[in-house]
C-alpha positions in Angstrom: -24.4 4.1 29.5 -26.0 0.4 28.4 -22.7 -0.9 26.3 -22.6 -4.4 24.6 -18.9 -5.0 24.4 -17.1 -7.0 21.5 -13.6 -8.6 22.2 -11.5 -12.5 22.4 -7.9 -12.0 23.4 -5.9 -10.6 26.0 -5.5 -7.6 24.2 -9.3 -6.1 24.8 -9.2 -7.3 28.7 -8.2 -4.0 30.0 -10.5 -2.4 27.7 -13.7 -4.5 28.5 -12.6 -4.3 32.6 -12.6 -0.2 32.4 -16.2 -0.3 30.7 -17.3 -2.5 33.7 -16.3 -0.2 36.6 -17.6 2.7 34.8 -21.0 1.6 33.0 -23.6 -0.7 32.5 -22.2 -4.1 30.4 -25.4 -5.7 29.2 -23.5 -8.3 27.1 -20.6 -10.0 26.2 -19.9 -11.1 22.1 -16.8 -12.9 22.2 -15.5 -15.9 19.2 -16.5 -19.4 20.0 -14.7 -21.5 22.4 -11.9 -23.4 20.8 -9.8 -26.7 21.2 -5.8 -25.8 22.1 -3.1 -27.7 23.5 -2.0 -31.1 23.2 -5.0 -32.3 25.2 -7.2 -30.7 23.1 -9.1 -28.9 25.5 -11.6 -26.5 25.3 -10.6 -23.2 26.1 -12.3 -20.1 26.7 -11.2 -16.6 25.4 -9.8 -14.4 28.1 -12.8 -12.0 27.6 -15.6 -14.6 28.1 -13.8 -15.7 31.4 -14.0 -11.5 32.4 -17.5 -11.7 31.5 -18.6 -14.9 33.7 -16.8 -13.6 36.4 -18.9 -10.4 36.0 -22.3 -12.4 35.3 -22.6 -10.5 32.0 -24.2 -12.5 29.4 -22.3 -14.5 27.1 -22.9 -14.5 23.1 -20.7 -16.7 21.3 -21.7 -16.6 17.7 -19.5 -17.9 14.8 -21.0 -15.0 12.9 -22.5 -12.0 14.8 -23.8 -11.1 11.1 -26.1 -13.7 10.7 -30.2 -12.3 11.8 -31.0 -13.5 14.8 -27.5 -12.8 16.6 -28.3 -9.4 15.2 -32.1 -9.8 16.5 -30.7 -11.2 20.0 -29.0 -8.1 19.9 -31.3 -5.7 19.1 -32.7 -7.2 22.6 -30.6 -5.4 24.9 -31.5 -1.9 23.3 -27.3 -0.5 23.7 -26.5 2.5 23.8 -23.5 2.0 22.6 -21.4 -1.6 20.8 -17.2 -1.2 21.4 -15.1 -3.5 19.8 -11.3 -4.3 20.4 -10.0 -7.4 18.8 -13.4 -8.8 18.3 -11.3 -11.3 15.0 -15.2 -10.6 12.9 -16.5 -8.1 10.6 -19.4 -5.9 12.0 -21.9 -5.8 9.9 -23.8 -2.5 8.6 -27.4 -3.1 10.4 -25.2 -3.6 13.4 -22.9 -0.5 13.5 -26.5 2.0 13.3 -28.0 -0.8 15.6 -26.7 1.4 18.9 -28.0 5.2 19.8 -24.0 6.2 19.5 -22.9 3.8 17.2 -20.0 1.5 17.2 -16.5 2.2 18.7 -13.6 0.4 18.2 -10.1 0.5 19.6 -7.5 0.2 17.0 -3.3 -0.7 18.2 -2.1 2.0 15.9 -2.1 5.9 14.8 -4.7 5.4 12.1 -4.3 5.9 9.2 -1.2 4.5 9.4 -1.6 0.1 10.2 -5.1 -0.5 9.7 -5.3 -4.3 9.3 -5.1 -6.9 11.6 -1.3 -6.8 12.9 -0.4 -3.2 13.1 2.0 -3.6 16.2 3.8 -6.3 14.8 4.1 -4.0 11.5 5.5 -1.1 13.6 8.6 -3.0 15.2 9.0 -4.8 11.4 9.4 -1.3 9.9 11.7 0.2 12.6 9.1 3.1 13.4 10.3 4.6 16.7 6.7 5.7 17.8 2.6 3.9 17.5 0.0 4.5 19.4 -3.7 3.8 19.9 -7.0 5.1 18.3 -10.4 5.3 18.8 -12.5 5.7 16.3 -16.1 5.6 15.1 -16.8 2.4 13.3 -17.9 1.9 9.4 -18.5 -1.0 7.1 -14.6 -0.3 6.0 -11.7 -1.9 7.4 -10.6 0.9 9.8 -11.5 3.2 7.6 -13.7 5.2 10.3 -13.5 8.7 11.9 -10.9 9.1 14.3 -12.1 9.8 18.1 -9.0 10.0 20.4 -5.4 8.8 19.9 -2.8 7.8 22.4 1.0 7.7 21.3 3.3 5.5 22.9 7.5 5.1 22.0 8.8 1.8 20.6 11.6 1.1 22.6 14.7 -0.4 21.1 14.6 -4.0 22.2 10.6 -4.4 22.1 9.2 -7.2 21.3 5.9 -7.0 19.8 4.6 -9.1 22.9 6.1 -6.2 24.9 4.8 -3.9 23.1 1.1 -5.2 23.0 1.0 -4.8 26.6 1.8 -1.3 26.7 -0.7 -0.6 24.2 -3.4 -2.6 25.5 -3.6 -0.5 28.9 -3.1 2.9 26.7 -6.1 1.6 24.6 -8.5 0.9 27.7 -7.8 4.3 29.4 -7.8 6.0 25.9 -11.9 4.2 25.5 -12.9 5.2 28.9 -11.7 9.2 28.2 -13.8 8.1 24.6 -17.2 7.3 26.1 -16.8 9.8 28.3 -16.8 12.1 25.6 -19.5 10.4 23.6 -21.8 10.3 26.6 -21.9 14.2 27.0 -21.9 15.0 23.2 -18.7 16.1 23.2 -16.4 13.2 20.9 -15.1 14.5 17.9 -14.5 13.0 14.6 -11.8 13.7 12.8 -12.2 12.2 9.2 -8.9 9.6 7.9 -6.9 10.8 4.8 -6.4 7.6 2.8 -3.6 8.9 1.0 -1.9 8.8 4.1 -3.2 4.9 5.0 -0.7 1.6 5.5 -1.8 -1.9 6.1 -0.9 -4.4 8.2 -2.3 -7.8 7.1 -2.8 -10.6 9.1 0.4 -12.7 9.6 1.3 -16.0 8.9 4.2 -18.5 9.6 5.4 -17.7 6.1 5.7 -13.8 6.7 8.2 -14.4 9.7 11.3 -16.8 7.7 14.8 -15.4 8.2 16.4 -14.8 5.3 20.3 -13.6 5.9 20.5 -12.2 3.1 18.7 -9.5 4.4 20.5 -6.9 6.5 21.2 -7.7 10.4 19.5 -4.4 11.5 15.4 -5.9 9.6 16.2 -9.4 10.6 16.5 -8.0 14.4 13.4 -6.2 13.7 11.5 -9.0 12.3 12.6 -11.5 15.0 11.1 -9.1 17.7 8.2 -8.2 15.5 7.2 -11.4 14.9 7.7 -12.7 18.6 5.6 -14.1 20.6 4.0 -15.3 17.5 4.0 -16.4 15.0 8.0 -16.5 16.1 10.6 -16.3 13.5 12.5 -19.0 12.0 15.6 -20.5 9.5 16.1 -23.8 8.5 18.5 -25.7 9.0 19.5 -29.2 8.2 15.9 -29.5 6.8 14.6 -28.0 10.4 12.4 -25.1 11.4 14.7 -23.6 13.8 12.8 -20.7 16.1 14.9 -17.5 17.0 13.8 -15.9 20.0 16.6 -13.4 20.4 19.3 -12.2 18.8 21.2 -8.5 18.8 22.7 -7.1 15.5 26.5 -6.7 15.1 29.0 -5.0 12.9 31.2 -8.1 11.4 30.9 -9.1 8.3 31.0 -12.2 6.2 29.0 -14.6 3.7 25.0 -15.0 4.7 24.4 -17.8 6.5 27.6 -18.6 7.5 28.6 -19.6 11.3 31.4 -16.6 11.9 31.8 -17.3 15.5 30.9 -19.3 18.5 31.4 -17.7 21.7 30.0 -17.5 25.5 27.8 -14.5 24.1 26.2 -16.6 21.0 26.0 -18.0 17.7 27.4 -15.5 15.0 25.8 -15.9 11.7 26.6 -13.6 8.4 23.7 -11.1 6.8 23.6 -9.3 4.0 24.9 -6.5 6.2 26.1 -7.1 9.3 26.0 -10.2 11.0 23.1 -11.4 13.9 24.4 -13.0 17.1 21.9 -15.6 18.0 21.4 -15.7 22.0 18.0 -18.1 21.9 16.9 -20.4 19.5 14.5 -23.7 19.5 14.5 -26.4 17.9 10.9 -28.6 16.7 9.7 -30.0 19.8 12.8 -29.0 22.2 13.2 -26.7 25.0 14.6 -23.2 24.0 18.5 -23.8 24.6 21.3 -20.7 23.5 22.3 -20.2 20.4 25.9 -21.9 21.4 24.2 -24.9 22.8 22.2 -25.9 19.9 25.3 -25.0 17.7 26.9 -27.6 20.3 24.0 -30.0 20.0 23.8 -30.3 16.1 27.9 -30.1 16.0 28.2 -27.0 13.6 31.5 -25.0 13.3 32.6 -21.4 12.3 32.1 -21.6 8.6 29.0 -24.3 8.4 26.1 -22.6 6.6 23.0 -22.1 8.5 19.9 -22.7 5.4 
């Protein structure tokens, strides 16, 4: 089958490397390269740097909607488009453009997350099972009919970074199953009931602040939700303090408050429950343990955290 595929992170690597062994890759659409770092640099997306190493061709638009990406498209003459994580809307003219139509692979059990963080959104919530999808592609925001899914168990301590990689290799053998299908006429499509939809927007820095007023057992959630990025944080002494680990426990006191300092951690007071702080970072510094930057900043059982 003649697939152009559409993908930029890490996330759709597995997914554009099983197309590849299995089927004719005509082209690559991937985001622009971009400038990261300190230096600066120019750095490609992890599916471009698939694609060179496969000579597939390279298209790099920063709108695939605008006509003549969509006429350099038509070009190929695909059977098929598939997009994980492309980061762009697909427009209409585009999704009939292809004999089969447009795929996509979607990090959730759709209808449930559709939006653009739905792993994050499943450790944040405390679900104890996501998944994968496959689905046909409309002008909606994954609002199309299901293909295949996958499910996969959130595991008590995940991270979402730990949990991403799980689901990106699920997702890649779940596509390859999914073309399969489509190629001998055989997919199904299972229409989405939108009374039973949930969204999971796109995340900023704002969505991951610690407040300890909240209980210990959502801040633990969010701080492994929201790592590796954007990373949750407090403040403290006007700082943006990164936590990178921290366990729930059972003592009590006021939120905020510094209720122990031990080998294990920093113990800090919630709403309900307290959170023992194992890894934090300060702006700028190396990632230290939650006793050592309690050490470095001299706080004591009883200061206040923000």
């Amino acid at each position: 089958m003649r697939v152009v595929f559409m993908g930029t992170p890490e996330f759709a690597v597995p997914s554009l490397e099983v197309l590849l062994a299995e089927h004719e890759v005509v082209a690559v659409v991937t985001q622009p390269d971009r400038r990261a770092g300190r230096g600066q640099q120019v750095r490609f997306s992890p599916i471009k740097q698939v694609a060179l190493k496969h000579d597939v061709p390279v298209l790099q638009p920063e709108r695939v909607s605008r006509p003549e990406v969509m006429e350099e498209l038509a070009e190929y003459k695909a059977d098929l488009f598939v997009v994980v994580a492309f980061g762009q809307k697909i427009p209409g003219r585009l999704l009939t453009m292809p004999r089969y139509g447009c795929v996509n692979v979607h990090s959730s059990l759709l209808p449930k997350y559709r939006g653009a963080a739905p792993i994050n959104a499943a450790i944040v919530h405390g679900d104890s099972v996501t998944g994968v999808t496959t689905m046909y592609m409309d002008s909606g925001w994954d609002t199309g009919d299901i293909i295949l899914q996958a499910e996969e168990t959130i595991l008590p301590r995940d991270t979402a970074g730990q949990l991403h990689d799980r689901l990106m290799i699920k997702g890649a053998a779940l596509l390859a199953e999914t073309v399969q299908l489509i190629a001998a006429g055989q997919a199904p499509r299972i229409p989405q009931d939108p009374e039973q939809a949930s969204f999971a927007f796109k995340l900023s820095k704002n969505d991951s602040l610690v407040d300890f007023k909240d209980s210990a057992i959502n801040l633990d959630r969010l701080i492994r939700g929201m790592n590796p990025w954007p990373l949750a944080y407090t403040l403290v002494r006007d700082e943006a303090v990164k936590i990178l680990e921290a366990v729930p426990r059972d003592e009590h006191g006021t939120p905020g408050e510094i209720l122990a300092l031990d080998g294990e951690g920093l113990l800090v007071g919630c709403g309900e429950g307290s959170l023992l702080l194992l890894r934090v970072q300060r702006p700028n510094a190396k990632a230290v343990s939650g006793v050592d930057f309690a050490n470095g900043l001299r706080l004591r059982t009883g200061d206040r955290l923000s």
